[in-house]
N, C-alpha and C positions, 0 to 999 in steps of 0.2 A: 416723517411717517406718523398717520396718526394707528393708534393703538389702541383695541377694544378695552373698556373700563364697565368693572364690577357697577353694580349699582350705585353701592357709596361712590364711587368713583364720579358717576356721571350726576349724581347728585350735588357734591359737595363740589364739583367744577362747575356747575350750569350759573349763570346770571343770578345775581341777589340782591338784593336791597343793599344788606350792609356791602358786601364786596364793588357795588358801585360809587355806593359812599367813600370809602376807604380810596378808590381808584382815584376819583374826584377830589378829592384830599392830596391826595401825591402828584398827579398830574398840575395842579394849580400851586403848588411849592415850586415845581420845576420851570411853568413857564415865564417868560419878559413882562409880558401884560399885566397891568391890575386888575389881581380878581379879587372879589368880595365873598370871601368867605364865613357867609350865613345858613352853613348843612353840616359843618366839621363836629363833634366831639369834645374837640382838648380842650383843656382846660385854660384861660387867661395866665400870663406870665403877669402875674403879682410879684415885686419888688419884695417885698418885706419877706415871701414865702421863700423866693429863689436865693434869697440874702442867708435866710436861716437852713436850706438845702446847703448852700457851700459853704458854711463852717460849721457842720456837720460833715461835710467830707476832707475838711482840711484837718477837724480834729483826729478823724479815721486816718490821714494819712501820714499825720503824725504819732499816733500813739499804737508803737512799736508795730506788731505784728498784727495787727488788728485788719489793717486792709487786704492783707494777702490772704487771711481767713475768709476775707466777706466774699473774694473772687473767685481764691483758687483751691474751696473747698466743696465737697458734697454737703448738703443738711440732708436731714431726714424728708420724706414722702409728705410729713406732716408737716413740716416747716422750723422753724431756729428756735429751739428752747427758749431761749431769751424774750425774742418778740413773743410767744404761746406767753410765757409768765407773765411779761410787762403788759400786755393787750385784756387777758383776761381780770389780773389787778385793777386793772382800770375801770372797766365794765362793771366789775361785782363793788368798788365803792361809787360811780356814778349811780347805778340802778338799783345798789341792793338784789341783784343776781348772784347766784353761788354756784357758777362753772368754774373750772380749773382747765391746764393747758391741754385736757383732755377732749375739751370743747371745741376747738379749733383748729380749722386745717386752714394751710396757705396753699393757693393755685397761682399758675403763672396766670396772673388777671382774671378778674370776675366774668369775664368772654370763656372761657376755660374752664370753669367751674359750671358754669350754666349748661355748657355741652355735654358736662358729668350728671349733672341731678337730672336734668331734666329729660336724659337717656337713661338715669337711674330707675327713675319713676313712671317713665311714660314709656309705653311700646308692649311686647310680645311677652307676658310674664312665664314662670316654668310650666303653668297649666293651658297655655296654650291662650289664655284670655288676653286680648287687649285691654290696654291699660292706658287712659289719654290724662294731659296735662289742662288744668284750667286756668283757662285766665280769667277771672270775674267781670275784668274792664278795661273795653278797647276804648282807645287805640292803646297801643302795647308796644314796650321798646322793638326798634327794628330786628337786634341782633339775637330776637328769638325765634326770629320768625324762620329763620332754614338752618337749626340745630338736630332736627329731630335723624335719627338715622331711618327710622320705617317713616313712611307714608301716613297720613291720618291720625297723625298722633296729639296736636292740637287740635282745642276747640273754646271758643271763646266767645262773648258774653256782648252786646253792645250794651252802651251806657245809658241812664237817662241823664236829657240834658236840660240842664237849669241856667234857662235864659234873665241875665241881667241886666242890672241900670247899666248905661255909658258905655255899648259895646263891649260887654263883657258877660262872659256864659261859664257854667263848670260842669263836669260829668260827674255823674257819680255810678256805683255799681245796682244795678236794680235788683236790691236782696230779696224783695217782695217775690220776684218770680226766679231766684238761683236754685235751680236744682242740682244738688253735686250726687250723681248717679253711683250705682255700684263700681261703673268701668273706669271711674276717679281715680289715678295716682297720687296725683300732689294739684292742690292749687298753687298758684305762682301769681304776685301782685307785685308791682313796682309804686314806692314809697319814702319821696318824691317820683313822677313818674315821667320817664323821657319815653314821649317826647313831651307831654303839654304843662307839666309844669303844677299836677295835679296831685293835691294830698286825697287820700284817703282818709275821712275823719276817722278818732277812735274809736267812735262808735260802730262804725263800719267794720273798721279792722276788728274788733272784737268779737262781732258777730260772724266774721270768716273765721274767726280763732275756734270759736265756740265751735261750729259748725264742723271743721274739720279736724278737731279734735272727736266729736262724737264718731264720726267715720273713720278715725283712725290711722288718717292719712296727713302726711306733712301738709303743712302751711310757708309756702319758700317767699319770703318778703325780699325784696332785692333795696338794698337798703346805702345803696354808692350814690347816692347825694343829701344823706339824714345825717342823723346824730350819731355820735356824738363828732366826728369827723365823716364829713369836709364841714358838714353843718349849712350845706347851702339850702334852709329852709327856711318859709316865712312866714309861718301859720302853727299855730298849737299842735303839737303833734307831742304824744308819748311813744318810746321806744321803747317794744315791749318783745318778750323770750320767753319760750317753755319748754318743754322738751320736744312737744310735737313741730315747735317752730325753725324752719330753718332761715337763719339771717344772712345775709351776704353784705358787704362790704366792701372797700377799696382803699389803696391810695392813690387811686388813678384822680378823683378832681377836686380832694386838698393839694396837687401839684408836681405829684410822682403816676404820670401815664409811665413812662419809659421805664419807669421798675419793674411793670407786669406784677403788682401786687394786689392778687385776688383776698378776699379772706370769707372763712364760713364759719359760723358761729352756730353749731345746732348738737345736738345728744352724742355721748361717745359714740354709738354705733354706727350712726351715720358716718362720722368725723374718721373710722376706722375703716368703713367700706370706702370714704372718699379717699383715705389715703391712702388705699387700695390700688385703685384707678391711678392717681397720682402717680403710683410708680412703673405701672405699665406705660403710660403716655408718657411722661417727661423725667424719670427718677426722680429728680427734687426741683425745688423751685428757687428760685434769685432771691440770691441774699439780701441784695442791696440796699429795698426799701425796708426791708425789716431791722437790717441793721443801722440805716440811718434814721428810724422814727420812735424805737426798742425806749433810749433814754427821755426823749420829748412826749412818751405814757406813761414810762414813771414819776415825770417830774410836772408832769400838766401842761406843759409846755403846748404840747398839737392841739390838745382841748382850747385854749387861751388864743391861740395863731386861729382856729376855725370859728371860733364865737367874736373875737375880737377886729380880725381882719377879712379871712376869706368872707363868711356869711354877708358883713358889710360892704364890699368890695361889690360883691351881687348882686344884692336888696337894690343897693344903689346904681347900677345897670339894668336891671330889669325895670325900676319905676324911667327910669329917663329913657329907652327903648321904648314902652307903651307909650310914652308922652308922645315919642318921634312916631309912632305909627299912629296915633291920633290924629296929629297935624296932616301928617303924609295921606293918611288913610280917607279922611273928609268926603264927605259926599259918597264912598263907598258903601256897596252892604255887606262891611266887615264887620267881625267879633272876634276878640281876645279871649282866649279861657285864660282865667284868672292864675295871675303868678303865686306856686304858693309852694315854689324851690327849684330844682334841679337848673340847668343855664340854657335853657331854651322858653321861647316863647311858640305859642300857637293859634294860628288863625284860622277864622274860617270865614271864608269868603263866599255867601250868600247864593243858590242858584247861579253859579259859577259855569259860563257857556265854555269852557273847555274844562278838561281834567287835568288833576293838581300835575299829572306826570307830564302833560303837555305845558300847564303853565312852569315847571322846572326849565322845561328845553328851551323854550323863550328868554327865560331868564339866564340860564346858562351860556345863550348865546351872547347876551350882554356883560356875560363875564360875574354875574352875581350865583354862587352856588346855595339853594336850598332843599329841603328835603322831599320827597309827595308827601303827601298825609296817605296815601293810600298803600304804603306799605307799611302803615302799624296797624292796617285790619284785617291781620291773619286768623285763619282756624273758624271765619263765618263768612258762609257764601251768601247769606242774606240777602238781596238786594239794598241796596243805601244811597243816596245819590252822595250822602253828608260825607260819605268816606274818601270821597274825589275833590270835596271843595275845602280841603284843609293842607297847610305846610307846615313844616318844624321849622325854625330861625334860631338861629343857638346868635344868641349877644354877648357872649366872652368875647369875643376878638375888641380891638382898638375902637375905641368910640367914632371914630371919624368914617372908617368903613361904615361898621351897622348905620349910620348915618346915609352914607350914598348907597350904601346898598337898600335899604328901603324906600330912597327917593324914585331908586329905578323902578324895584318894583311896583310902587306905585301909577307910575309912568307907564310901564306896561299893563297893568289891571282899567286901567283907564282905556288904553285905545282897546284890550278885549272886551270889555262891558259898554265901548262905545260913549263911555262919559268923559 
């Protein structure tokens, strides 16, 4: 029987970018066939990371009572004393920051947190005024794009694009013409940014800092592939805090997705109204990754593991991925935005005679999954051709896929463009 459903209801069930994503992810775990999975999220199984994961849980599950706490207990709305001490210790001697565990709230996953702030800040305030969320520069991670619970509550910014040598381009945010209006909740930028792999220089960031601090409104940096963990970054970038800055964080791709460990770093009050929310929506949040990573900040250890291995584990999948879509790519009118972190690459494929959603299904049918580029340009109706002729490729998976998986897509770019 189907059953009539509230708004949210018919919202939060209708077709989504990420919910297809996600679909597509689990459907290609399940079947016989090999797919090439170039659209996923997760993070690469790195040896050395998953090595030092399970004796971290072998010491837990030797040492006495420790394990039956991390399972079979409540923490607080805010998260595990321990990790709040050991996390913000860390911070205030990497950066010379002066928060305490009063700065910090844990969400089940930075997916979760993001549906908190950004419903925080954006929508129907008590005086009746709308209140929208900015993004400064599309494209824009997927999973922001159908958070919002009112209608109209994004709006977002295209980039300019700075065309380079060797097939290769980068966006930046056009501050020259950013107006952040009265109707401004929060700006929101992602730093590295999923999906193209885009830093925001300091300079940049600084003058969004500036700026919304004069207006008085948060600054939400999404900040789950920076520093100082996972650290999958490959360009000068400072990591920077104020009060008006909200940070976000993760352990989702130093190597713990399945812990659902969100993290926000922003001024007590926020951190007090977030953990707020926190306990209407979920009581508390999973121990696990807090309690497996709590000693590896006190001791430098995950700093050491993300500067030492993961960051290089990357760097060095990313340069030999654009190597492979070079060769593969040849005679195409492709361009790479420049890698400069997070685990995907970005293409844009020139006056492109179908659209990215139709060049997906193509692909899909060949058993290679990647993403459109046309669902990280939410919140502007603009006309763009640019926004159809682009796809996300995430190159964490085994080298030998992203290998046939770009042969193909090549293969197919080729009989659409007739070359």
């Amino acid at each position: 029987m189907k059953y009539p459903l509230s708004r949210f209801g018919t919202k939060f069930t209708s077709p989504s970018g990420i919910s297809g994503l996600m679909k597509d992810m689990g459907e290609a775990l399940q079947t016989d066939e090999k797919v090439y999975m170039l659209g996923g999220g997760n993070p690469a199984h790195i040896p050395e990371v998953n090595a030092l994961w399970r004796e971290r849980m072998e010491h837990i599950l030797s040492n006495g009572s420790e394990y039956e706490r991390m399972v079979a207990n409540y923490d607080t709305p805010q998260g595990k004393e321990s990790f709040l001490k050991a996390l913000s210790g860390m911070l205030n001697r990497e950066y010379g920051w002066k928060i305490g565990p009063e700065n910090i709230a844990i969400t089940n996953g930075s997916q979760s947190a993001f549906f908190c702030l950004l419903n925080m800040f954006g929508g129907t305030d008590e005086s009746g005024k709308m209140r929208k969320i900015l993004f400064p520069l599309l494209p824009e991670y997927i999973g922001y794009a159908d958070q919002a619970i009112e209608e109209g509550i994004f709006t977002a910014r295209k980039p300019r694009i700075e065309e380079l040598p060797g097939n290769r381009f980068k966006y930046h945010p056009d501050l020259d013409n950013l107006e952040i209006g009265p109707d401004i909740g929060a700006v929101c930028v992602s730093r590295p940014t999923n999906p193209t792999g885009n830093v925001i220089t300091d300079q940049e960031l600084a003058v969004l800092s500036e700026r919304t601090a004069e207006k008085g409104i948060p600054l939400i940096v999404d900040n789950a592939y920076g520093a100082p963990f996972p650290n999958i970054i490959f360009t000068d970038a400072n990591l920077i805090w104020d009060e008006h800055i909200i940070l976000s964080m993760s352990l989702s791709k130093i190597g713990l997705p399945a812990s659902r460990t969100g993290i926000i770093v922003a001024s007590a009050e926020i951190i007090e109204a977030l953990s707020g929310v926190n306990a209407i929506l979920s009581l508390a949040n999973s121990s696990i990754g807090q309690v497996i990573t709590a000693p590896l900040l006190e001791n430098g250890e995950l700093l050491r593991l993300s500067s030492e291995v993961v960051r290089p584990f990357y760097l060095k999948k990313s340069r030999e991925t654009m190597k492979l879509m070079d060769e593969a790519f040849a005679g195409l009118p492709y361009s790479i935005h420049v890698s400069e972190g997070s685990i995907f690459l970005w293409l844009w494929f020139k006056d492109l005679p179908v659209s990215s959603i139709e060049l997906y299904r193509r692909l899909k049918k060949r058993n290679v999954l990647v993403i459109p580029g046309s669902y990280f340009f939410f919140g502007n109706d603009d006309p763009w051709p640019h926004r159809d002729q682009c796809l996300r490729v995430s190159y964490a998976q085994n080298s030998e896929d992203v290998r046939r998986g770009i042969e193909i897509m090549a293969e197919e770019l080729r009989l659409i463009y007739g070359i």
